[in-house]
C-alpha positions, 0 to 999 in steps of 0.5 A: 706155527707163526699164524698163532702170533698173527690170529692175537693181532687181531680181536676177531677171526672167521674159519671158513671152510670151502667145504665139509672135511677140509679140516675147519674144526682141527684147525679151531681146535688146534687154535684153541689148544695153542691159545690155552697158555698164551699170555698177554701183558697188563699193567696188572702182570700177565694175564691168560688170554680169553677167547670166546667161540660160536658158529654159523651153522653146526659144529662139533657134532661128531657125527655129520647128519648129512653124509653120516661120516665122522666128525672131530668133535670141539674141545673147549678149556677151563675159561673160553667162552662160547655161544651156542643155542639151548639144544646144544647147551643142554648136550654139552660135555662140559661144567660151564656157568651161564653168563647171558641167554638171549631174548631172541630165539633161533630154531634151536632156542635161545642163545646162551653164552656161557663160561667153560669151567672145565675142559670137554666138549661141546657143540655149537650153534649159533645166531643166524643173522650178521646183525645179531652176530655183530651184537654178540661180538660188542657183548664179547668186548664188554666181557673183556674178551681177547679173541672171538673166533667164529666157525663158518662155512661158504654156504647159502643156508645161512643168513649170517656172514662170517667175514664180519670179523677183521681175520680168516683162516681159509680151509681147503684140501681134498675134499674140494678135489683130489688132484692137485691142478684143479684144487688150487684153481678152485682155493685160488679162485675163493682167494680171488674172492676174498681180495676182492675190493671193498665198497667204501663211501664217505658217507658212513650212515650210508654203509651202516643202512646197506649192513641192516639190511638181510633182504632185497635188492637196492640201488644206490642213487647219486646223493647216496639214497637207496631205493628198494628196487621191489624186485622180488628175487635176483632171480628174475631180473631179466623181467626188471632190467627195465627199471634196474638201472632207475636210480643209477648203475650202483646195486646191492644184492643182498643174497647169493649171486649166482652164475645167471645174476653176472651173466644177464648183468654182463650184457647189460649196455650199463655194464660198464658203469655197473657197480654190484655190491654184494655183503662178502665173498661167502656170498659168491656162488658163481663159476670162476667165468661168470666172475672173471667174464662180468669183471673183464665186461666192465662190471665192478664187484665190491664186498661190503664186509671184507677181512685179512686172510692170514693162513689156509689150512688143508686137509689132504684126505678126502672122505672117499680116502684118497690122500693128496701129497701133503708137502706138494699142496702146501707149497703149491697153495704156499707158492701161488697164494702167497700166504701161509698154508699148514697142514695142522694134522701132519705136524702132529698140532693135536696131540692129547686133545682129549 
């Protein structure tokens, strides 16, 4: 498959899945197991490519815990690197050698980075901040690692954001809908998301100060200040719509925004000097309405991490089994989207994993 070429263009890549059982781990470990024998050029020779994975969230364990329905496992091969906590460390299947274990801890212990020696399996874990996970892809460049690849999710149970990767790989297929009208207008509307415009500031210091922070909601004054609104939640803004706007119409919100968030500020007499800065579209869990009705209000929504998506993936089984035709969702997402859309299983891509 020619994504393959086009993920090496880039030195880091998020696969998000818009749901559980839309093939986000196949489509990793089908990455995985074409990069294995990718070679790049050196003023040495040749050289295999290192890559490096981690996660936000859980993944690879094969048995999901929420709906108790089998999960792929991750396969790693001799040479990749990983990132997991010590819980999932410990559990692996595979001979590794520690490279560094963190001082910061998660819920699940520290962070280990490690070295596969072998190929097998292992589960991943990873840091639960955006700031750590931005550090930990500095520790894989000083690794002189080629391709870090990180599994994510659209969820709001994590504080780290995926998309501060340049590339994405977006999974999609039944699971999110089992007819084929209402998955497309579901995937195109995240697509709608993922290109939406990026906050952009001459002043870099400022863009650096609104990626450090992890909570709250701020305004962006015209000399590029930014106050604290002390608004304790999004939430109950409607009970702060008196000094929102304070410091001018330029907010960040740094948590999820939701139907109610676009709504109270659509009808906002400010609504059309309003810039809402929100960190990335994983961020966005409002209704296709809310978003497209604050936009045609006047409204601008900006992202302040954004990447290239350069290929869906799908999965046409949802968990209940229902199968979608399989060349009919490519070419429909293929069509519309305007981006390569592979069913990686179908094509028979994992073929002697274990």
């Amino acid at each position: 498959m020619p994504f393959i070429d086009d993920i090496l263009q880039f030195s880091t890549l998020s696969i998000i899945g818009m749901e559980k059982n839309t093939g986000k781990t196949e489509c990793l470990n089908y990455i995985l197991k074409r990069i294995q024998n990718t070679e790049k050029l050196t003023i040495k020779g040749s050289e295999k490519v290192k890559v490096a994975v981690t996660s936000i969230g859980i993944d690879g364990e094969n048995v999901d815990q929420v709906t108790q329905t089998h999960k792929p496992e991750i396969f790693l091969n001799n040479g990749n690197y990983f990132i997991t906590t010590e819980k999932h460390y410990r559990e692996r299947s595979i001979t590794s050698e520690i490279i560094d274990l963190s001082d910061r801890k998660t819920s699940l212990g520290r962070l280990v980075t490690a070295k596969a020696l072998t190929h097998g399996k292992v589960i991943l874990s990873g840091p639960n901040t955006t700031k750590w996970l931005e550090q930990l892809l500095f520790q894989m460049k000083a690794l002189k690692v080629d391709l870090t690849i990180i599994d994510g999710a659209l969820s709001k149970k994590s504080s780290g954001s995926p998309v501060i990767t340049e590339s994405l790989v977006l999974t999609t297929g039944a699971a999110v809908s089992p007819h084929i009208p209402e998955l497309l207008k579901k995937t195109k509307f995240v697509f709608q998301l993922i290109h939406l415009p990026l906050f952009e500031s001459t002043n870099n210091e400022l863009i650096s100060q609104l990626k450090e922070i992890e909570n709250g909601i701020y305004a962006i004054d015209q000399n590029n200040v930014i106050h604290d609104l002390h608004i304790p939640s999004a939430v109950v803004l409607n009970k702060y719509k008196d000094q929102l706007f304070d410091y001018g119409h330029v907010i960040y919100i740094s948590g999820a925004i939701t139907d109610n968030i676009l709504n109270f500020l659509r009808i906002q007499k400010e609504i059309s000097k309003t810039v809402l800065i929100v960190k990335d579209f994983t961020r966005i869990f409002a209704k296709p309405e809310a978003v497209n009705g604050f936009l045609k209000a006047g409204g601008q929504l900006k992202l302040l991490y954004k990447n290239k998506c350069i290929a869906i993936c799908i999965n046409p089984t949802s968990p209940s089994g229902y199968v979608i035709n399989s060349d009919l969702l490519c070419q429909v997402l293929q069509d519309e989207l305007k981006v390569p859309v592979y069913d990686i299983v179908k094509n028979n891509d994992l073929l002697n994993l274990e």
